[in-house]
C-alpha positions as CSV (number, residue, x, y, z in Angstrom):
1,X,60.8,58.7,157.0
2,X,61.4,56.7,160.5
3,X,59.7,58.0,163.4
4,X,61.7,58.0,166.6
5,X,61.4,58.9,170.3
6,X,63.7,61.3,171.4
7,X,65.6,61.4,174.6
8,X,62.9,63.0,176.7
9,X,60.0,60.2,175.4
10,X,58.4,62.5,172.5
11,X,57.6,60.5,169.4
12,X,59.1,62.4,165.9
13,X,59.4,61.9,162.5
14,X,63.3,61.8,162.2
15,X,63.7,64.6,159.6
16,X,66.3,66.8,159.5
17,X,64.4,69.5,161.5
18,X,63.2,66.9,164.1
19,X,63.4,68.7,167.2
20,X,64.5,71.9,166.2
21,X,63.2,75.4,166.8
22,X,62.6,77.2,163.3
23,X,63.8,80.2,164.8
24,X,66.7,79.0,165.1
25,X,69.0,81.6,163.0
26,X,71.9,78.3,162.4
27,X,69.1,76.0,161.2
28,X,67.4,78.6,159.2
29,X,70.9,79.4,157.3
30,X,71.3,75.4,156.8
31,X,67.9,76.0,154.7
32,X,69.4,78.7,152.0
33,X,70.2,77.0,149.0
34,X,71.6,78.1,145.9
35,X,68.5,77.3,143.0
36,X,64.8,77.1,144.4
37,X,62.8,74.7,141.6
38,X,60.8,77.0,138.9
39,X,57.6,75.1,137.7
40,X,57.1,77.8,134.9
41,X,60.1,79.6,133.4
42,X,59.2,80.8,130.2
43,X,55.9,82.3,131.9
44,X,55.5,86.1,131.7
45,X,53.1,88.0,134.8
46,X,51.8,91.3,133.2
47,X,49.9,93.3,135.7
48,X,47.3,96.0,134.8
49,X,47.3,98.9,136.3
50,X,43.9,99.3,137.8
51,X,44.3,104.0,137.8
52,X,46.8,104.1,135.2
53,X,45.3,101.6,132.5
54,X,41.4,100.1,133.4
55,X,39.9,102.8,134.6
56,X,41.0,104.9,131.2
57,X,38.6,102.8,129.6
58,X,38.8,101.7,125.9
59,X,40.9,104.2,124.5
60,X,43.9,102.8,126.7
61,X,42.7,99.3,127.5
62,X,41.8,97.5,124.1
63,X,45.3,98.2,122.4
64,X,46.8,96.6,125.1
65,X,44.8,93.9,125.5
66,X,45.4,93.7,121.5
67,X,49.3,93.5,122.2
68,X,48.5,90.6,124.6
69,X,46.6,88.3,122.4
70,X,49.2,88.9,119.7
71,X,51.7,88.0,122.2
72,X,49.9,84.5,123.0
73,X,50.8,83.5,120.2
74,X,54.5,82.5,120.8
75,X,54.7,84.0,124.6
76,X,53.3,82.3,127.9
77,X,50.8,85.0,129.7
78,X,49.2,85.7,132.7
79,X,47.0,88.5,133.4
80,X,46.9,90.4,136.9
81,X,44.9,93.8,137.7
82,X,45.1,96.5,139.7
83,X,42.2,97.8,141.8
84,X,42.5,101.8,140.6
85,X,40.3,105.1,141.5
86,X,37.0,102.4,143.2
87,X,39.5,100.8,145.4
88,X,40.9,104.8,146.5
89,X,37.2,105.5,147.1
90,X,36.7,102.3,148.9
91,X,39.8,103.2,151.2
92,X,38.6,106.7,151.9
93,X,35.4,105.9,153.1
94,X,36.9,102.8,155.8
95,X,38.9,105.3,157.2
96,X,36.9,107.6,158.0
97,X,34.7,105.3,159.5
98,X,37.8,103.9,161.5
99,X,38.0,100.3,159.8
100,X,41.7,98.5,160.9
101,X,44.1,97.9,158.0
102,X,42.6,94.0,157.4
103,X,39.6,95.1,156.3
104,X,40.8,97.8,154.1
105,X,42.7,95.0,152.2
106,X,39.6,93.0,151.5
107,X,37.9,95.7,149.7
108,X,40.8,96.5,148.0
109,X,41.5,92.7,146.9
110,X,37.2,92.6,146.0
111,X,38.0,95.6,143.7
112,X,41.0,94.1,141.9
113,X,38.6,91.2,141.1
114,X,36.1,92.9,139.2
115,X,38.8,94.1,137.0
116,X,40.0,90.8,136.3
117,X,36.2,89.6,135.6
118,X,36.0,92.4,133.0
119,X,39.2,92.0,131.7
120,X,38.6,87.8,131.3
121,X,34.9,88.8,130.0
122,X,36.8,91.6,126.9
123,X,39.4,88.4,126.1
124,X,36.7,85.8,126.1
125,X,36.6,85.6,122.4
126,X,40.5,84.5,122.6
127,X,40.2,82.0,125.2
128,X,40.5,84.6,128.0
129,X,39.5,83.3,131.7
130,X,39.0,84.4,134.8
131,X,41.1,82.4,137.6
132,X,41.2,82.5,141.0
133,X,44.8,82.3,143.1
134,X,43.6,78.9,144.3
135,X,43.8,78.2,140.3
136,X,47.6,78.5,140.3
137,X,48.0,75.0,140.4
138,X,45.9,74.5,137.4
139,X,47.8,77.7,135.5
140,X,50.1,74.7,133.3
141,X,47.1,73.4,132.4
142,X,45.4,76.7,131.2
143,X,48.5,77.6,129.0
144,X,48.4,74.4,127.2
145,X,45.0,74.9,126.2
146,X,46.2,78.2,124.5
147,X,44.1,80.1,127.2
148,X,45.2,84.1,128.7
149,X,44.2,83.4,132.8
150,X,43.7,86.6,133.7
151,X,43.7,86.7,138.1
152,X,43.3,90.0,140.6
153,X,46.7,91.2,142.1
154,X,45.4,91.4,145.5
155,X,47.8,89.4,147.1
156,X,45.8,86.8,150.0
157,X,46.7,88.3,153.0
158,X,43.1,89.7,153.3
159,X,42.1,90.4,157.2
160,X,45.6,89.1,158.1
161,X,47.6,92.0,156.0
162,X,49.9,93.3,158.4
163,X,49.8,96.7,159.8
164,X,51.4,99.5,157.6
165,X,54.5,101.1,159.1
166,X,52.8,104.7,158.7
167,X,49.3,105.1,158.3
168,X,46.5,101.9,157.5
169,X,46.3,101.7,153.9
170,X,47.4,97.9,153.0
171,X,50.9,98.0,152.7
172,X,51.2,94.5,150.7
173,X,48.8,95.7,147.1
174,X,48.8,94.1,143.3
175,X,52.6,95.4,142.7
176,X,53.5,93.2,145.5
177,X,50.9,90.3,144.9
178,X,52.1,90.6,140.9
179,X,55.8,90.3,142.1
180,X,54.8,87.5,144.3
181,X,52.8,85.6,141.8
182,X,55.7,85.9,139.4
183,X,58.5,84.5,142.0
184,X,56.4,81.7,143.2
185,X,55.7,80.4,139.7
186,X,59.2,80.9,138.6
187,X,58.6,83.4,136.0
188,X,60.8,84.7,133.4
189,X,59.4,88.1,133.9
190,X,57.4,90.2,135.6
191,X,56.2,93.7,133.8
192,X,54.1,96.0,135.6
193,X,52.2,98.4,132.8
194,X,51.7,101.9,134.2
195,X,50.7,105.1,132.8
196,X,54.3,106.7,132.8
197,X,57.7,105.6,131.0
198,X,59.0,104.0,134.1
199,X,60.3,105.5,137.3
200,X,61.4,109.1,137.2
201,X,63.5,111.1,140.3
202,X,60.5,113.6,140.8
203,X,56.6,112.9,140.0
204,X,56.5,113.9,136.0
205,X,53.4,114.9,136.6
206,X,53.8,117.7,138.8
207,X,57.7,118.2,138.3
208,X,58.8,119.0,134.6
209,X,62.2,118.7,135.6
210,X,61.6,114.7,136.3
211,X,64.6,112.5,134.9
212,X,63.6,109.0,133.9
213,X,65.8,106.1,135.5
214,X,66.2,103.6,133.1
215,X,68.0,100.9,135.1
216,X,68.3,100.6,138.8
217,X,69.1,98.3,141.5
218,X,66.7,97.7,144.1
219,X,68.9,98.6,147.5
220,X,70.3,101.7,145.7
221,X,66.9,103.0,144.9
222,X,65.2,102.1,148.3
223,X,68.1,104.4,150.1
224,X,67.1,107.4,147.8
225,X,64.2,107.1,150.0
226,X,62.2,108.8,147.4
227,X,59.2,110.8,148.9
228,X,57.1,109.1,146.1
229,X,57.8,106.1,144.0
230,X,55.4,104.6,141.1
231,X,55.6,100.9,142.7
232,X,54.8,99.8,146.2
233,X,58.0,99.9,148.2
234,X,56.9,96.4,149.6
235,X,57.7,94.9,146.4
236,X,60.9,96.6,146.9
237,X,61.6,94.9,149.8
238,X,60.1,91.3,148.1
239,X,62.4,92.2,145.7
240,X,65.5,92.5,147.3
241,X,64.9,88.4,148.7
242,X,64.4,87.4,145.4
243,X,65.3,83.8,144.3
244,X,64.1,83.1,140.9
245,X,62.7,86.4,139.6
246,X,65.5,89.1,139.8
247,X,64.0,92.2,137.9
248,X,60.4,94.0,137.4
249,X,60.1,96.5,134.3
250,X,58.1,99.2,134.2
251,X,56.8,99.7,131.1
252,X,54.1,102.4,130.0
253,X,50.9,101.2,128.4
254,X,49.7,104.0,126.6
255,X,52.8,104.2,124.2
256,X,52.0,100.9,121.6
257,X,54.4,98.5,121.2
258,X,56.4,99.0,124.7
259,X,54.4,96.0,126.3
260,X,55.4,93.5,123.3
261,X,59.1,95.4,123.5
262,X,59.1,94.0,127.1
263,X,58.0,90.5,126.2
264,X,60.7,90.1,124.1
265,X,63.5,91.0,126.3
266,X,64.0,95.2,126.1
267,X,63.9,97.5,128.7
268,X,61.5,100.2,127.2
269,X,60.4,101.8,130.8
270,X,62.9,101.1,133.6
271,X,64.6,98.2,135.1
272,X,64.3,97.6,138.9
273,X,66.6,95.1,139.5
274,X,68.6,92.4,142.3
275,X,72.2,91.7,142.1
């Protein structure tokens, strides 16, 4: 690239955004493009539900993690977990003690990585390891090898995390950082394992009446406003500006089976998807 002084003396590097504000709303449309480049398209992101699935123990746990290193076999993996009922406690006790929304977010990434560290320490014996986002880069590298990386879903905003629109608990959690890990990378798919079927119009567990949604697009169900929902609703909104990964699935992790269902290509929970 030439460098070149501009009309008021400034030196640039004469690039198409030389001079430019990147506010600009015409310059940031002239930066859409149709395809963004996918370094890892047959990978799949599974996250673990930290409430749901780790904290049930071994009863719930193992048999996934047995579905998973069956999977390896003929599927590219990587593990993410969920923080569960330590990072609620962890919360709990920052707020009443007045802590800002940042801080929340680091105890609730810390938590999410000591799942992963037990989770990489249970899949040791098939090449299970424990990576850390920075490893992302070396993820192509890990697959080769035959290893399962296995990373917390915290995503890294840390003390930055924004501000929540209601309330301080971190809006952006390990749906959102699962989502995001999947759409950076290109993924094929990213399945979030829960404790339910999928997403139902009512908690199941407190209405009976609940109907399971087995497909639905992202903007229909964010204007249902649902009082609850079983995902974060900021992977909703990460979601809906998809550009590789169009769809999460919901899948339930105490019914065997439904995971390696997912992996190859069903719907056995519900689809969340982008048209």
């Amino acid at each position: 690239m030439a460098l070149k002084y501009d009309d008021s003396g400034r030196l640039h590097i004469e690039t198409p955004l030389m001079a430019e504000s990147l506010m600009d709303k015409q310059l940031l449309a002239r930066t859409e493009t149709e395809s963004v480049f996918r370094p890892l398209p047959e990978l799949n992101v599974i996250k673990l539900g930290g409430q749901s699935i780790i904290d049930r123990g071994a009863a719930v746990l193992l048999p996934i993690l047995d579905e998973i290193v069956a999977a390896r076999k003929t599927q590219q993996l990587v593990l993410l977990t969920g923080g569960g009922t330590r990072s609620r406690h962890a919360y709990a006790i920052a707020l009443d003690l007045g802590m800002p929304t940042g801080v929340l977010a680091k105890l609730g990434s810390s938590i999410s990585e000591q799942n992963a560290l037990m989770v990489s320490v249970l899949l040791a014996p098939h090449s299970g390891v424990k990576i850390g986002q920075d490893d992302l880069v070396k993820l192509p590298s890990y697959l080769a090898l035959g290893a399962i990386p296995v990373m917390h879903a915290m995503p890294p905003y840390g003390m930055w995390e924004v501000n929540a629109e209601h309330g301080r608990i971190p809006p952006h959690r390990t749906d959102v950082g699962a989502y995001l890990t999947a759409e950076v990378l290109g993924a094929k798919r990213c399945i979030l394992v829960k404790d339910e079927a999928g997403l139902y119009t009512a908690d199941p567990k407190k209405d009976p009446h609940a109907e399971l949604i087995r497909e639905i697009e992202v903007h229909d169900l964010m204007a249902r406003d649902f009082n609850d929902l079983p995902v974060e609703r900021s992977m909703l909104e990460a979601l809906t500006r998809a550009r590789s990964v169009k769809e999460v699935l919901l899948v339930n992790g105490r019914v065997p089976g439904d995971l390696t269902r997912a992996l190859h290509g069903e719907n056995p929970g519900t689809r969340i998807y982008t048209a």
